[in-house]
Phi, psi and omega in degrees: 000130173259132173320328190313323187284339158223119196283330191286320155311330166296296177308311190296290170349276187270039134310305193278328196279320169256296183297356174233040186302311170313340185255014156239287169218011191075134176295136156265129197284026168229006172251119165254143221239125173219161205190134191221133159055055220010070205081003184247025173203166173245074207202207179049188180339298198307330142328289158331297185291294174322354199246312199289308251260294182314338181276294179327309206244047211294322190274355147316124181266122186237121204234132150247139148322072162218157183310167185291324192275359155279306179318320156294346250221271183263025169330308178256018175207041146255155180300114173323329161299337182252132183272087200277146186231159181254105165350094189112335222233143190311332176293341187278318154305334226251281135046268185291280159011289183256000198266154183281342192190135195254138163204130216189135188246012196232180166253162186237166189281197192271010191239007185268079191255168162219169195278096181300121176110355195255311189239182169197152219233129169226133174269128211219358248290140174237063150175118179246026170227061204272132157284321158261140221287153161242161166030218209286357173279339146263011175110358182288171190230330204270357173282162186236115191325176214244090180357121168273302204296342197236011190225158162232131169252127185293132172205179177196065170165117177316324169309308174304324178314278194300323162310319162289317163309299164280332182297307161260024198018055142313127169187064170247213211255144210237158115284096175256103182217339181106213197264084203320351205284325214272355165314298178298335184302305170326302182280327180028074183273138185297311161294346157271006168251344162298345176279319169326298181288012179245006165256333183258027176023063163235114143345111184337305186280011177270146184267166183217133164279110182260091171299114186211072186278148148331147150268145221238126188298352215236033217278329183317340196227015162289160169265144178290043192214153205298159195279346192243142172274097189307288160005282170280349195279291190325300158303333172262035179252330181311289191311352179263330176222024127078048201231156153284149184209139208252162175252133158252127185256157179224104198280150163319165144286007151258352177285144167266031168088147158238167170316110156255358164317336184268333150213100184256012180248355178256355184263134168218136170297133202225348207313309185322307208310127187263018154253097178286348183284346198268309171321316219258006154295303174287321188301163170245334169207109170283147136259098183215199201237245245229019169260175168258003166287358164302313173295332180265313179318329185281006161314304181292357185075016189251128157328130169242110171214122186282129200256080194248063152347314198260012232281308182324274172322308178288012162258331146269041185232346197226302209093148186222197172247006186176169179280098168344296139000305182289347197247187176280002189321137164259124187244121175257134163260014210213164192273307201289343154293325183318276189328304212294319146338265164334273199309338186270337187278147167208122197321339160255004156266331168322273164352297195249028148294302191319324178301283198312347188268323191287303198293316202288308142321324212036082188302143148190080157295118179231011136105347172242004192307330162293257171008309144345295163298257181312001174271349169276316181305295183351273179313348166246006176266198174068355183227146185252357151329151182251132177274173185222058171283000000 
């Protein structure tokens, strides 16, 4: 049973456990909790910090959150340092409970508080150059803004600043350093991307397309299948650069996937690959509709081109943050605008579409961003002392 199903209980539940802390063990100043896309993956931002944090910081104790079917899931690719716990479950409060830093890319519910001067939250949120509206900017209500005396939220942009302020009515303090997931994209070391494509068994000389649509709130009555004929997108990506070129596709996580049977010899599925910063390494060009990962990719100076058929209906169905239209985007609505997209790119409109995408945002990624992250953890673990931020 997860306690999680009944809040009041829940609630009552970390009453005892952090303010009354003492009468079970206390924080411990050397443990921290990271928790990703709530418990179902070991990866994104909360990754990236656990892994520099364990270097940095080898004597920091690292408990991750995740559901049993990720814990199954990822058995044989957690680390030996990190203590996995199951997601939701008394152990887990208990966890959240004693640990001195909380890091989470997600939101949490309203009874998930911390003993403020004791403990501290760093929000990693994964995507601050988000198209479509989130959290309180789309009416949810059940999430609980995010503490300023006791939290840092991680961005890599004035849009993500302003984006956090109304989504999470935020209004502490920034790590403006970016998105750790996206320190490799910075760097885009030749050799770590050659180790990517030899784990994703592509051959060198092949190009790769990373197909990564969004999910739709309405996915139930959509058909399951890609929006575009992968198939001619791909040839005609050949015929433009006279290179072979393979797709890797990756469905969202709340999404169930499309048919890839019609082209399943031109395809490889990734949805599994529990790093999308490492795809989006390999990749040579994205495609998607409405993600931001579209956003992190233009880092590299690589095409990015949004594919919206739908755009009138997902806007009215989801909400967004701005007009597409308005931006530097290259936007296709159609198979025959795609092609026309493709046929039109060179690797300097590539360049300065990407530029024109950072200013619009006002990017400042800066390639440290893990590193960022843990000098605030640091500095707040090893003491039993009470801070005053």
């Amino acid at each position: 049973m997860s306690i999680d199903q009944y809040p009041k209980l829940a609630s009552a539940y970390r009453y005892l456990l952090i303010r009354g802390g003492r009468l079970v063990k206390g924080i411990d100043p050397d443990k921290v909790v990271f928790c990703c896309f709530q418990g179902r993956s070991y990866g994104d931002n909360p990754r990236v910090i656990s892994e520099r944090l364990h270097e940095r910081c080898p004597q920091a104790k690292i408990v991750w959150l995740l559901t049993r079917a990720a814990a199954k899931r990822l058995k044989d690719e957690l680390p030996d340092y990190i203590k996995p716990v199951y997601y939701k479950t008394k152990e887990a409060f208990l966890e959240q409970a004693t640990a001195r830093v909380w890091v989470d890319n997600f939101t949490k519910q309203r009874y998930m508080t911390l003993a403020r001067g004791r403990q501290f939250y760093v929000q990693t949120w994964h995507g601050d150059r988000a198209i479509k509206k989130i959290c309180y900017d789309l009416g949810m209500k059940e999430h609980r803004r995010i503490e300023e005396q006791c939290a840092r939220v991680m961005t890599g942009s004035k849009f993500g600043e302003g984006l956090y302020r109304t989504a999470f009515r935020y209004k502490g303090e920034y790590i403006k350093a970016g998105a750790p997931r996206n320190d490799i994209l910075v760097k885009s070391d030749p050799d770590q991307i050659r180790r990517v494509r030899e784990k994703l068994g592509i051959a060198p000389e092949v190009k790769l397309l990373l197909y990564a649509p969004t999910y739709r709130d309405n996915a139930d009555v959509l058909p399951k299948s890609a929006q575009m004929d992968l198939d001619r997108t791909l040839r005609c990506l050949e015929a433009k650069t006279g290179e072979k070129w393979l797709c890797l596709f990756r469905a969202h996580y709340l999404s169930a996937g499309i048919d890839l049977e019609a082209v399943q010899d031109r395809i490889v599925d990734v949805t599994a690959y529990e790093d999308m910063a490492e795809l989006l390494l390999a990749a040579d060009m994205v495609l998607t509709d409405y993600s931001s990962c579209a956003m992190d990719f233009i880092i590299r100076d690589l095409p990015a081109l949004f594919y919206i058929p739908d755009w009138e209906e997902y806007v009215a169905t989801r909400g967004v943050y701005f007009d597409v239209h308005d931006t530097p985007f290259m936007l296709a609505h159609n198979q025959g605008e795609l092609e026309a997209l493709i046929e039109g790119l060179t690797p300097e409109k590539a360049r300065e579409n990407c530029a024109a995408i950072r200013d619009y945002f006002g990017y400042y990624e800066t390639g440290h961003a893990a590193d960022a992250a843990c000098d605030y953890i640091i500095e707040r673990l090893g003491s039993r002392k009470r801070f005053d931020d």
